[in-house]
C-alpha positions as a Markdown table, in Angstrom:
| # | Residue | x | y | z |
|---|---|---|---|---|
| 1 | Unk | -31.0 | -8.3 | 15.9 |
| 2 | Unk | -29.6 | -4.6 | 14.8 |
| 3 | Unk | -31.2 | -1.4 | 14.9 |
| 4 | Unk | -32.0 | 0.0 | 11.4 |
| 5 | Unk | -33.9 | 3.0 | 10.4 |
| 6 | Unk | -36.1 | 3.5 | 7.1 |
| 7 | Unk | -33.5 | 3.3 | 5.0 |
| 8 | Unk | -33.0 | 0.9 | 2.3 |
| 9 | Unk | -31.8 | 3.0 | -0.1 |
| 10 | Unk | -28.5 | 5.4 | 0.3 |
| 11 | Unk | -28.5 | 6.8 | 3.5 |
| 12 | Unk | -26.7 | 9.8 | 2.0 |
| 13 | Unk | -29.4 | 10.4 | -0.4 |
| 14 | Unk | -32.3 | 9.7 | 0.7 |
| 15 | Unk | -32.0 | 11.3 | 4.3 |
| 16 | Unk | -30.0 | 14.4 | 2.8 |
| 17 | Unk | -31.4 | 17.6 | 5.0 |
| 18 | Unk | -31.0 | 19.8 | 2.0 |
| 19 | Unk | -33.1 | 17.4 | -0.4 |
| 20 | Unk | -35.8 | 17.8 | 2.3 |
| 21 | Unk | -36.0 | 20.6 | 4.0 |
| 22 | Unk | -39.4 | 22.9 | 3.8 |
| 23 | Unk | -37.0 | 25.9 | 2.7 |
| 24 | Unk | -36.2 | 24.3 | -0.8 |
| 25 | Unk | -39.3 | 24.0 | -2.6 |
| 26 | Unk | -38.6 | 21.3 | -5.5 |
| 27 | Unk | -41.4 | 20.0 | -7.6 |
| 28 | Unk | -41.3 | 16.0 | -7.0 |
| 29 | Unk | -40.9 | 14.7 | -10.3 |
| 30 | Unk | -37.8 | 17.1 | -10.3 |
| 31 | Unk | -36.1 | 15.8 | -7.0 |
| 32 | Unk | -33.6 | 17.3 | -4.8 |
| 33 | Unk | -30.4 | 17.3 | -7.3 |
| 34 | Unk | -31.0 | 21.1 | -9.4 |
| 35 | Unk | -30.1 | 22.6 | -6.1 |
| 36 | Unk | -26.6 | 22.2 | -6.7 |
| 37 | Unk | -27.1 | 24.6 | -9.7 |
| 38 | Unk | -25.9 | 27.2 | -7.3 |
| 39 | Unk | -22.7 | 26.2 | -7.9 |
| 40 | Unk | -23.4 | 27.4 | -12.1 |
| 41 | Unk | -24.0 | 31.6 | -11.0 |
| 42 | Unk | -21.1 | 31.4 | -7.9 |
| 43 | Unk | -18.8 | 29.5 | -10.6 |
| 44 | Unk | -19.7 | 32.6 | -13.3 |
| 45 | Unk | -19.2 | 35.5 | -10.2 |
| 46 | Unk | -15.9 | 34.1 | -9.3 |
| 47 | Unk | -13.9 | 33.8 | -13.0 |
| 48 | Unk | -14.9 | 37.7 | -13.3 |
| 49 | Unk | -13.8 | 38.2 | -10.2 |
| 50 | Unk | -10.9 | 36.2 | -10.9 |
| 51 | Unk | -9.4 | 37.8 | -13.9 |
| 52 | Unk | -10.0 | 41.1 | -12.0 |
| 53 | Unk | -8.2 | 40.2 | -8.7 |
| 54 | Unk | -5.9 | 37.3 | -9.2 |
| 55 | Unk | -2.6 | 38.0 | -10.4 |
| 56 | Unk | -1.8 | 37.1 | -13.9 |
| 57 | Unk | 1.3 | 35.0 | -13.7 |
| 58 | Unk | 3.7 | 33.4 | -16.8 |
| 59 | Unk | 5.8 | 30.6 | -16.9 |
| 60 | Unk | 7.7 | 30.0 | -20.0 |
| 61 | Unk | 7.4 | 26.1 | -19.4 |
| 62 | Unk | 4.9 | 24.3 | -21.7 |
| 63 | Unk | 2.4 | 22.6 | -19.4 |
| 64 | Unk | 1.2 | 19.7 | -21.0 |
| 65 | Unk | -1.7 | 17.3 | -20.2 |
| 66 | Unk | -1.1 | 13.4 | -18.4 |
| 67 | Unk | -3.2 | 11.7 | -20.3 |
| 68 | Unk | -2.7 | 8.1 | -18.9 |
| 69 | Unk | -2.7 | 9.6 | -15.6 |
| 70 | Unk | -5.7 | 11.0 | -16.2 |
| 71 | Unk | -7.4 | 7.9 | -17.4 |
| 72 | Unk | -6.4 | 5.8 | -14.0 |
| 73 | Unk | -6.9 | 8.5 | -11.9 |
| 74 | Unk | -10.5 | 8.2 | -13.2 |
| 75 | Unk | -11.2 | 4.8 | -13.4 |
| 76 | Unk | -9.6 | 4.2 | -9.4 |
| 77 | Unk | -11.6 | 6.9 | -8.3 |
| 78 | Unk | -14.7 | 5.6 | -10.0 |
| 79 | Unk | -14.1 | 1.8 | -8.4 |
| 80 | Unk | -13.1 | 2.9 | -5.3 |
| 81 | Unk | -15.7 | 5.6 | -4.4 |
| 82 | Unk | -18.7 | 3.3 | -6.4 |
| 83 | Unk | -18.7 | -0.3 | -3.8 |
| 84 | Unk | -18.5 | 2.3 | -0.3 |
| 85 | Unk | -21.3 | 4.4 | -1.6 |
| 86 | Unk | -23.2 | 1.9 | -2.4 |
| 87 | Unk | -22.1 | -1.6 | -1.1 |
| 88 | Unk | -24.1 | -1.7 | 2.0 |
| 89 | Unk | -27.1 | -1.2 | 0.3 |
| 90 | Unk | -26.5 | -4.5 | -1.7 |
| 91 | Unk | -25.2 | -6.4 | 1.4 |
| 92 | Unk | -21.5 | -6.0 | 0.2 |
| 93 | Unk | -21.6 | -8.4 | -2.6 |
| 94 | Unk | -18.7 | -9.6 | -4.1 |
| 95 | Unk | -18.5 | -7.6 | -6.9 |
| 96 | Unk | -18.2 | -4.2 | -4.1 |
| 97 | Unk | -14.5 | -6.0 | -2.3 |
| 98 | Unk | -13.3 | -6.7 | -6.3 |
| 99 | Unk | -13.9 | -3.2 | -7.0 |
| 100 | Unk | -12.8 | -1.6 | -3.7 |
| 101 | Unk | -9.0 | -3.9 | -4.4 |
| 102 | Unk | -9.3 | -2.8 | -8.4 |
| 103 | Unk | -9.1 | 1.0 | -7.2 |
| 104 | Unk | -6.8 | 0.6 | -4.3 |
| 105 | Unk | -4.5 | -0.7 | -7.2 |
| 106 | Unk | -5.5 | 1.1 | -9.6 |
| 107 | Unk | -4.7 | 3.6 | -7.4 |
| 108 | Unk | -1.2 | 2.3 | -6.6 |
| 109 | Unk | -0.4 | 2.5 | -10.4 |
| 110 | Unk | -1.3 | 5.6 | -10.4 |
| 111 | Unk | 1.2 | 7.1 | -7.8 |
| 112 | Unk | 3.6 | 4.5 | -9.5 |
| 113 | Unk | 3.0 | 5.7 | -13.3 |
| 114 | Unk | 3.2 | 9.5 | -11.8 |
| 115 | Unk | 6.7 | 9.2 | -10.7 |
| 116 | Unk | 7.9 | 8.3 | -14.3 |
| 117 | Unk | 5.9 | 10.8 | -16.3 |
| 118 | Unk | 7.9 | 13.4 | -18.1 |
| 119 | Unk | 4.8 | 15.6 | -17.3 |
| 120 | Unk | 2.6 | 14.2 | -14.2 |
| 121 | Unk | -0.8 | 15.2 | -13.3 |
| 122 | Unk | 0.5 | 14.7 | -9.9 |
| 123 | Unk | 4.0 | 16.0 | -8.8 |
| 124 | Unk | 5.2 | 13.6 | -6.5 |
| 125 | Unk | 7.8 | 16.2 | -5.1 |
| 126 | Unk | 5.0 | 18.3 | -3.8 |
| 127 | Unk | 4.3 | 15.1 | -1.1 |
| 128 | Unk | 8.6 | 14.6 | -0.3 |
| 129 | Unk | 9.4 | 17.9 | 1.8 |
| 130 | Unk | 9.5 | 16.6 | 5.7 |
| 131 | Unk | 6.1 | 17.4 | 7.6 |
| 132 | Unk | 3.7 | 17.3 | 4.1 |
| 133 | Unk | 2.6 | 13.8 | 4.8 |
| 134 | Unk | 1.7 | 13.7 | 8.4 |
| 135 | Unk | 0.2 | 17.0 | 7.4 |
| 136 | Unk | -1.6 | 16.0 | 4.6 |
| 137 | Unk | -3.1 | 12.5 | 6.3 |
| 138 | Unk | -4.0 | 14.5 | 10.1 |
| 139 | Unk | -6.3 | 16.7 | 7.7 |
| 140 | Unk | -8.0 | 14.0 | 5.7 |
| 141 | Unk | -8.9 | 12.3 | 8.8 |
| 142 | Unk | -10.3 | 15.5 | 10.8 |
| 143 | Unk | -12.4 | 15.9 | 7.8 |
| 144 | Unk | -13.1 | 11.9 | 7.7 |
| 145 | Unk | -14.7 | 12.0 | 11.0 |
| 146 | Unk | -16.6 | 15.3 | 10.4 |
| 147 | Unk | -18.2 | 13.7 | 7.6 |
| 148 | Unk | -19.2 | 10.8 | 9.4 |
| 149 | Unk | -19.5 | 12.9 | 13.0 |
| 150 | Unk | -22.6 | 14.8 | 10.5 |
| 151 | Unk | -24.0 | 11.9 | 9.0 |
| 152 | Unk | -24.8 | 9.6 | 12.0 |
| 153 | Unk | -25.6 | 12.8 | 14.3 |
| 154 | Unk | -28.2 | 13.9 | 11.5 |
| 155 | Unk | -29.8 | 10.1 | 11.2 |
| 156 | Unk | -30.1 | 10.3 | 15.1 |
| 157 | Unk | -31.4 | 13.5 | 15.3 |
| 158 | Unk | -34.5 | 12.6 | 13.0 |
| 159 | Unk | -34.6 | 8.7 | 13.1 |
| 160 | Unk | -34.8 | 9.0 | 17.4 |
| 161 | Unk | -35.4 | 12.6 | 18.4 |
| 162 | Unk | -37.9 | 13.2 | 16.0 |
| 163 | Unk | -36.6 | 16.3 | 14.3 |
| 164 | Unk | -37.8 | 17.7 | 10.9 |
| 165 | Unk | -34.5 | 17.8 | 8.4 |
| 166 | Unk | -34.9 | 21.8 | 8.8 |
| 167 | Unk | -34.6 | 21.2 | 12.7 |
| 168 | Unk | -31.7 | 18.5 | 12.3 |
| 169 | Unk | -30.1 | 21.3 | 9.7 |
| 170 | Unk | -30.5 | 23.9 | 12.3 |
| 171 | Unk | -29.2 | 22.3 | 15.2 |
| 172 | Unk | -25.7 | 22.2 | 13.2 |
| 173 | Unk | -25.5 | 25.9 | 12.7 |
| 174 | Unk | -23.3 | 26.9 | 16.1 |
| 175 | Unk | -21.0 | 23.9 | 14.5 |
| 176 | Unk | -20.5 | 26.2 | 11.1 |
| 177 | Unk | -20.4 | 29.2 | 13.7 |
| 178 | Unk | -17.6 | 28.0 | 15.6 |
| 179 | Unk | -15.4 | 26.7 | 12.2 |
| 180 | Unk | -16.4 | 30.1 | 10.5 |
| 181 | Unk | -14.9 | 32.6 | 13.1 |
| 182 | Unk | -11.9 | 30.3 | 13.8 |
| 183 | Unk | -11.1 | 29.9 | 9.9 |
| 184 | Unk | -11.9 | 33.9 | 9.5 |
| 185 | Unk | -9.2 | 34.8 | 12.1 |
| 186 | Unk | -6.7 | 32.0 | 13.2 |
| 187 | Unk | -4.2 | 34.6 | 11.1 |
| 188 | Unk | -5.1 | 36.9 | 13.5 |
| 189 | Unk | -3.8 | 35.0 | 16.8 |
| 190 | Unk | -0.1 | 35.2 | 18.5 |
| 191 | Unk | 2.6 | 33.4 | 16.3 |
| 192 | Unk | 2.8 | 30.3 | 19.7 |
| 193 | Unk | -1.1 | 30.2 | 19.6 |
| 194 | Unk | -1.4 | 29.4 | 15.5 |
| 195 | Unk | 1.4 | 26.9 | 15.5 |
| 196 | Unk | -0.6 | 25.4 | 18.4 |
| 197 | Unk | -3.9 | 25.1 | 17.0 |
| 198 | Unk | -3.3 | 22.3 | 14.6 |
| 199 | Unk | -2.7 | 20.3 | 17.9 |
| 200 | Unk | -5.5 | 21.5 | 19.7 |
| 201 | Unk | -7.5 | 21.3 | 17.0 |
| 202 | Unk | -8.6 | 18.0 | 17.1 |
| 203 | Unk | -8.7 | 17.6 | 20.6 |
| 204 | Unk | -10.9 | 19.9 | 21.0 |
| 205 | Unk | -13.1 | 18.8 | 18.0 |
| 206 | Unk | -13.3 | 15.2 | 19.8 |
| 207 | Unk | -14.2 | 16.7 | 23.3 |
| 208 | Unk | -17.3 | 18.3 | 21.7 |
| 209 | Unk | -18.0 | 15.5 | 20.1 |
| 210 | Unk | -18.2 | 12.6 | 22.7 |
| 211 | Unk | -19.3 | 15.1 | 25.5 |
| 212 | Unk | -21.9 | 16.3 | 22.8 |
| 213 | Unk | -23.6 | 12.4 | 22.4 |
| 214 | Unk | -22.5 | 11.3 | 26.0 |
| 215 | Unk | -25.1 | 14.4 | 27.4 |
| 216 | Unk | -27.5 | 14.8 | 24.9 |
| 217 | Unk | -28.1 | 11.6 | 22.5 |
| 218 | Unk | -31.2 | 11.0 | 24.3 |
| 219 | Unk | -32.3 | 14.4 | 24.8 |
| 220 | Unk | -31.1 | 17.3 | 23.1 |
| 221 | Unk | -30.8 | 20.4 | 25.5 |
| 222 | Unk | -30.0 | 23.5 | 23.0 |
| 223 | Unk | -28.4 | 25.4 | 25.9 |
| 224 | Unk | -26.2 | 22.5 | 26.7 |
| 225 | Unk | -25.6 | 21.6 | 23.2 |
| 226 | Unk | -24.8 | 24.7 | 21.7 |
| 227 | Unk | -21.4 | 25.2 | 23.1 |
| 228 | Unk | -20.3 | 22.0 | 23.0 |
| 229 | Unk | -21.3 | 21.7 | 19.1 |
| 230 | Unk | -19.4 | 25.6 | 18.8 |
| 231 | Unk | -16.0 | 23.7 | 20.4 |
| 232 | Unk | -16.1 | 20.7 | 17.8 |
| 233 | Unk | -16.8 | 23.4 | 14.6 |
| 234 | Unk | -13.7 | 25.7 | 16.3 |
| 235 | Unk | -11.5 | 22.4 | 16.6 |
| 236 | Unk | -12.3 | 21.4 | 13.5 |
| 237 | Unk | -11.1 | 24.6 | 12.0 |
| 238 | Unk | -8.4 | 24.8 | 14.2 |
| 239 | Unk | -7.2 | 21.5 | 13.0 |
| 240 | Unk | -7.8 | 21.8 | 8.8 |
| 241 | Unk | -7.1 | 25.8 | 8.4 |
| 242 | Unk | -3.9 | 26.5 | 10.0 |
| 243 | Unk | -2.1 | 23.5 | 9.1 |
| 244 | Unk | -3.1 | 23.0 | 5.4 |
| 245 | Unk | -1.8 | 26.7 | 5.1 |
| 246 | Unk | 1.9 | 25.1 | 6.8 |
| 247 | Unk | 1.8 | 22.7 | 4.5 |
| 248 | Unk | 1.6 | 24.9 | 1.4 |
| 249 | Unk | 4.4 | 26.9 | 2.9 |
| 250 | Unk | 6.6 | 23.9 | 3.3 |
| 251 | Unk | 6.5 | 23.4 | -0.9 |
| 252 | Unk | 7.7 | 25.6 | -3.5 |
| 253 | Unk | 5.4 | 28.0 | -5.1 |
| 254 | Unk | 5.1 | 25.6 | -8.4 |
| 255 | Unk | 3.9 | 22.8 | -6.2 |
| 256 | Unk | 1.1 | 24.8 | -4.6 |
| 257 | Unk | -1.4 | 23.3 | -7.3 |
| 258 | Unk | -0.2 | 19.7 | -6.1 |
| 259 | Unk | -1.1 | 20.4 | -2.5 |
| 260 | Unk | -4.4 | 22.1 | -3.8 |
| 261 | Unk | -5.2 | 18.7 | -5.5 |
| 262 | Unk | -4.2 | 16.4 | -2.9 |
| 263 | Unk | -6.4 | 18.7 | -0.3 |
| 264 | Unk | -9.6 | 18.2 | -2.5 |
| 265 | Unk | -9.5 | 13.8 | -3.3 |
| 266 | Unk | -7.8 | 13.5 | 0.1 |
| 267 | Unk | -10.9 | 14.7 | 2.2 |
| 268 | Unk | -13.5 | 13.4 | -0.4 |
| 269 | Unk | -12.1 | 10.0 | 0.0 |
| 270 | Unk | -11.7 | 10.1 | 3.6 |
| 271 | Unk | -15.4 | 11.4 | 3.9 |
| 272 | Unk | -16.8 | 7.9 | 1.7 |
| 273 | Unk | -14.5 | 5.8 | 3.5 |
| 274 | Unk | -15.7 | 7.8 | 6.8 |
| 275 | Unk | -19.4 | 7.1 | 6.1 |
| 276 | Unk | -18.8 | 3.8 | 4.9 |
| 277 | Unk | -17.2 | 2.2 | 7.6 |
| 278 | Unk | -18.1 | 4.2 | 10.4 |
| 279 | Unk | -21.7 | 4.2 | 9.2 |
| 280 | Unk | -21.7 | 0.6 | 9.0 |
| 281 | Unk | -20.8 | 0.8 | 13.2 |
| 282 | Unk | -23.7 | 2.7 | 13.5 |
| 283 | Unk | -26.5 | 0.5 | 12.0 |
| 284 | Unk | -24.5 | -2.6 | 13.2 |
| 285 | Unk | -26.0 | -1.2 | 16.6 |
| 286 | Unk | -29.1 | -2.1 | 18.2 |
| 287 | Unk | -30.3 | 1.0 | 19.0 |
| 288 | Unk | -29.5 | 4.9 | 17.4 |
| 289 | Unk | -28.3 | 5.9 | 20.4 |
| 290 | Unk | -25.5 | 3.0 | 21.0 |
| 291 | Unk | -24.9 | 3.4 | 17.3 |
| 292 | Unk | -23.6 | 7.1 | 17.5 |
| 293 | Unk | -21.8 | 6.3 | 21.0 |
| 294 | Unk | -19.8 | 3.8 | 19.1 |
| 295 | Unk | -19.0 | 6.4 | 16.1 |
| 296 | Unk | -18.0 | 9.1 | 18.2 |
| 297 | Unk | -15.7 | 7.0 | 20.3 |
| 298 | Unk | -14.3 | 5.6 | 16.8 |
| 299 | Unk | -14.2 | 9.5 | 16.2 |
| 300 | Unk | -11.9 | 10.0 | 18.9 |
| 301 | Unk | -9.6 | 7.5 | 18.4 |
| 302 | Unk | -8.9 | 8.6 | 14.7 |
| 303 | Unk | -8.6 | 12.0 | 15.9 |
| 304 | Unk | -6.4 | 11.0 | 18.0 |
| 305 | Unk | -4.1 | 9.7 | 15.5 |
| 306 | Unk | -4.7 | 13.1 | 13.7 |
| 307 | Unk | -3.5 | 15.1 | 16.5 |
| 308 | Unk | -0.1 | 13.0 | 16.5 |
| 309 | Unk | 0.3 | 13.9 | 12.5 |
| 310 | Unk | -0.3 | 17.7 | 13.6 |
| 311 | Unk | 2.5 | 17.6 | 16.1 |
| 312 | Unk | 4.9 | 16.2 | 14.1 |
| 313 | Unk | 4.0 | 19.0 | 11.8 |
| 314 | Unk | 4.1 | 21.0 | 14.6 |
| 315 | Unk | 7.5 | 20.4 | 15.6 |
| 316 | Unk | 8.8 | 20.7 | 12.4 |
| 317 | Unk | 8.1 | 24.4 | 12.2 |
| 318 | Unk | 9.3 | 24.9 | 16.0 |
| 319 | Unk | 12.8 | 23.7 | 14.8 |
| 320 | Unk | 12.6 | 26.2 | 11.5 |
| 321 | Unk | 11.3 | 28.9 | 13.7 |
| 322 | Unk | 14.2 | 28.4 | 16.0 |
């Protein structure tokens, strides 16, 4: 017999702190969903800001839209994303595993149709300078495991200790602390300290982490928590800020926009794969508790994976430095 919480539906949506907490106040036939029209006035600020501050660069190449690459890129993402986000809730029928192989190959075609377009969506040179891979993979999976790190921590913190989704919100603010300062001023630091930090990074993002649910999954002490929740947001800045700016600076300036793109699907298909697989450990469980033990240990061990991506990035720019 496993431990499973009021939730038949998706997890994601249906215990999202934002959709319930007592700050938004959203008529119910409405729902949760118009509170991502923030995004319509910030979008608005920031193209006047834009075509005040950014400079205004030419190129005298044509750019011209990938069509069939659009169209798979699509249709992959769509079949991939569709069976984790909701293929638990239908007990991972068949039709979930023939989508999930449809966009893995899909997605396959897609890299493969790429490298023979006279003019890709995705420039496959941006991905061939030594160091952009491991790079690009130890970020994806630090932002994997914060994804799922949130999501299991959040279920526990209202399914078990009886938080309200404002409290559960709350108690994640000295994680956004600790990842705000360290994103605001990693520039800041001694040349030896920032190549360091993509290393450290994760290593310290994991020792929050599993010292985090190993103290406090069945009580949660604020004073002890708070520090330990500050270390995981820091490592998890120190392991996504500094080194997707080293990628960047490994490409050539045209290729910027390639890294840009592969640093937005990256994470966002790590984060559904993240939730799909490492929630699935934690309702497999037979109690909340055991569940998020077995994440964050799963946590760990992907992180640790990440850090050895970061060094080899790491060394890299030790050898150009030299």
């Amino acid at each position: 017999m496993t431990w499973r919480p009021a939730l038949s539906r998706s997890a994601l949506l249906r215990h999202d702190p934002v959709r319930e907490a007592d700050l938004l106040i959203v008529p119910e036939r409405i729902g949760w969903r118009p509170v991502f029209l923030i995004n319509l006035p910030a979008g608005v600020v920031l193209l006047v800001l834009g075509r005040r501050v950014l400079e205004n660069s030419r190129t005298e190449e044509r750019v011209r839209l990938d069509p069939a690459g659009v169209a798979v890129l699509t249709v992959a993402m769509t079949a991939f994303t569709v069976p984790l986000i909701f293929g638990r809730d239908h007990g991972w029928p068949a039709w979930a595993w023939i989508s999930l192989a449809c966009g893995a190959a899909l997605l396959v075609g897609f890299v493969r149709h790429e490298s023979r377009a006279r003019h890709p969506l995705l420039d496959l040179a941006a991905v061939r300078p030594e160091g952009v891979k491991p790079g690009l993979v130890a970020c994806w999976i630090i932002m994997g495991c914060y994804t799922a790190f949130l999501f299991t921590l959040t279920l526990h913190l209202q399914s078990t200790l009886r938080f309200s989704p404002l409290q559960a919100g709350l108690a994640f603010v000295p994680y956004a602390v600790g990842f705000g300062t360290l994103s605001l001023t990693w520039n800041r630091y001694p040349r030896r300290l920032q190549n360091a930090l993509p290393v450290m990074g994760p290593i310290m993002f994991a020792t929050g982490a599993v010292l985090l649910v190993l103290l406090h999954r069945d009580q949660w002490h604020p004073y002890g928590s708070v520090p330990l929740l500050l270390l995981a947001g820091a490592g998890h800045a120190a392991g996504y800020s500094p080194l997707i700016a080293r990628i960047t600076s490994l490409v050539q300036p045209r290729l910027a926009s390639a890294i840009s793109a592969l640093n937005s699907t990256g994470p966002t298909l790590a984060g559904v794969t993240a939730v799909a697989g490492l929630g699935s450990v934690y309702f497999a469980a037979p109690t909340s508790a055991e569940g998020l033990l077995r994440v964050v240990f799963a946590v760990a061990a992907l992180l640790a994976i990440g850090t050895a991506c970061a060094t080899r990035v790491a060394l890299l720019f030790n050898r150009l430095q030299e």
